[in-house]
C-alpha positions in Angstrom: 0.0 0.0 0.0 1.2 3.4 -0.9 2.0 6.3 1.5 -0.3 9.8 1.2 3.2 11.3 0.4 4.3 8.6 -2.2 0.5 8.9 -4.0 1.3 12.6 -3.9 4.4 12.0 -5.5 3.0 9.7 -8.0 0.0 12.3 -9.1 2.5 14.9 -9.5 4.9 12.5 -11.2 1.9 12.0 -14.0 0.8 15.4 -14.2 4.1 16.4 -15.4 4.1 13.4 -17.8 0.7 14.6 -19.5 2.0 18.3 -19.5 5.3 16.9 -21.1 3.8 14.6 -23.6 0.0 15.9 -24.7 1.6 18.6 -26.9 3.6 15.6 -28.5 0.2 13.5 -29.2 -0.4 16.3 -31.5 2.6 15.2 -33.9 1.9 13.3 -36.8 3.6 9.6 -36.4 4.2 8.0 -39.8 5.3 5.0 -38.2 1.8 4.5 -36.4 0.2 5.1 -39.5 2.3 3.5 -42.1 3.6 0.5 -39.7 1.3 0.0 -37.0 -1.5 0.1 -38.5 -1.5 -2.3 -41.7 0.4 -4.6 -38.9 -3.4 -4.5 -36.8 -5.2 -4.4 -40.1 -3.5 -7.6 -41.3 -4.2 -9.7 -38.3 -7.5 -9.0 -38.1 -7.8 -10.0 -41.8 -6.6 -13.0 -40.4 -2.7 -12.7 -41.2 -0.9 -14.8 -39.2 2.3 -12.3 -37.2 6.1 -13.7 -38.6 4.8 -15.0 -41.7 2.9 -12.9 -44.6 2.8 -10.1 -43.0 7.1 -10.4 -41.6 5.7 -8.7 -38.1 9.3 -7.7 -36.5 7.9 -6.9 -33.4 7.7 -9.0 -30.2 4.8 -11.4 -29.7 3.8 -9.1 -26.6 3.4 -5.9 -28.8 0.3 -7.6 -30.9 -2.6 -6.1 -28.1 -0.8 -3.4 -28.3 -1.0 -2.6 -32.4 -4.7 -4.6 -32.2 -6.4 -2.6 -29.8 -7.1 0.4 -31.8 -8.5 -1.5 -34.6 -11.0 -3.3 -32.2 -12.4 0.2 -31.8 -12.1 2.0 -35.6 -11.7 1.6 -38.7 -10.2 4.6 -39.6 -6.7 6.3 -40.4 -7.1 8.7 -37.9 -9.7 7.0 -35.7 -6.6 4.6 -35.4 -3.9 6.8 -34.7 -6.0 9.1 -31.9 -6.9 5.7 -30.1 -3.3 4.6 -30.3 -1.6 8.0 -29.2 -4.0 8.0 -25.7 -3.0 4.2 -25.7 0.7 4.8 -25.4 -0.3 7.9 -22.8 -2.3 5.4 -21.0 0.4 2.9 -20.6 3.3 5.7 -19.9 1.1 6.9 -16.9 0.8 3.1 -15.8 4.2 2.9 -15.9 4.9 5.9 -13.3 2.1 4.5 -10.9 4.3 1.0 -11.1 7.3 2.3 -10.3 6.2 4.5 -7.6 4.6 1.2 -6.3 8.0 -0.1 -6.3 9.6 2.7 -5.3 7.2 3.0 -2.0 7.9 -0.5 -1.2 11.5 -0.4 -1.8 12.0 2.4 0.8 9.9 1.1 3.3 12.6 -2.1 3.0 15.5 0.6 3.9 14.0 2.4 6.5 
C-alpha cells in the first residue's frame, strides 16, 4: 500500500508526464500510421504475425497494435486511439514504479 506522500508523488509525477507529452500526441507519427496500422489491419484480416505479414515486433506488442483496430476503422480513428494508448500505458508505468519505489524504501528504512 502506498504512503499519502508517495500517492502525492505519484500524481505529481503524472501530471508532469501529461503536461510533457500531450503537446507531443499532436505530432503526426508516420510510423503509427504506415507500420502499426497495416500490422493490426493484417491480423485482423486474419494474417498470421512472422509469416505474410514479416511482423518484426515481439509477440507481446500484438494487443498493443490490435487494440485500436477493435475500436475504428479509420486512419485517424486509429492513430488518436493509439496515441492516448501509449499515454495510458506511460502513466501506468509511473504508478508502477512508484509502487516499487514506496515499497523499496519502506525495505531501507
Amino acid at each position: 500500500m502506498m504512503s499519502f506522500r508517495t500517492w502525492i508523488a505519484v500524481l505529481v509525477a503524472c501530471l508532469i508526464h501529461v503536461l510533457a507529452l500531450a503537446p507531443l500526441l499532436e505530432n503526426y507519427s508516420f510510423i503509427v500510421d504506415q507500420i502499426f496500422r497495416p500490422y493490426s489491419e493484417g491480423f485482423v484480416d486474419g494474417f498470421a504475425p512472422y509469416t505474410v505479414l514479416g511482423f518484426e515486433y515481439p509477440p507481446g506488442s500484438i494487443p498493443i497494435f490490435l487494440l485500436p483496430e477493435a475500436f475504428t476503422s479509420s486512419s485517424v480513428g486509429y492513430i488518436e486511439i493509439f496515441k492516448g494508448w501509449m499515454l495510458f500505458w506511460d502513466l501506468a508505468i509511473v504508478i508502477l514504479l512508484g509502487w516499487i519505489l514506496n515499497d523499496r524504501y519502506k525495505e531501507l528504512y
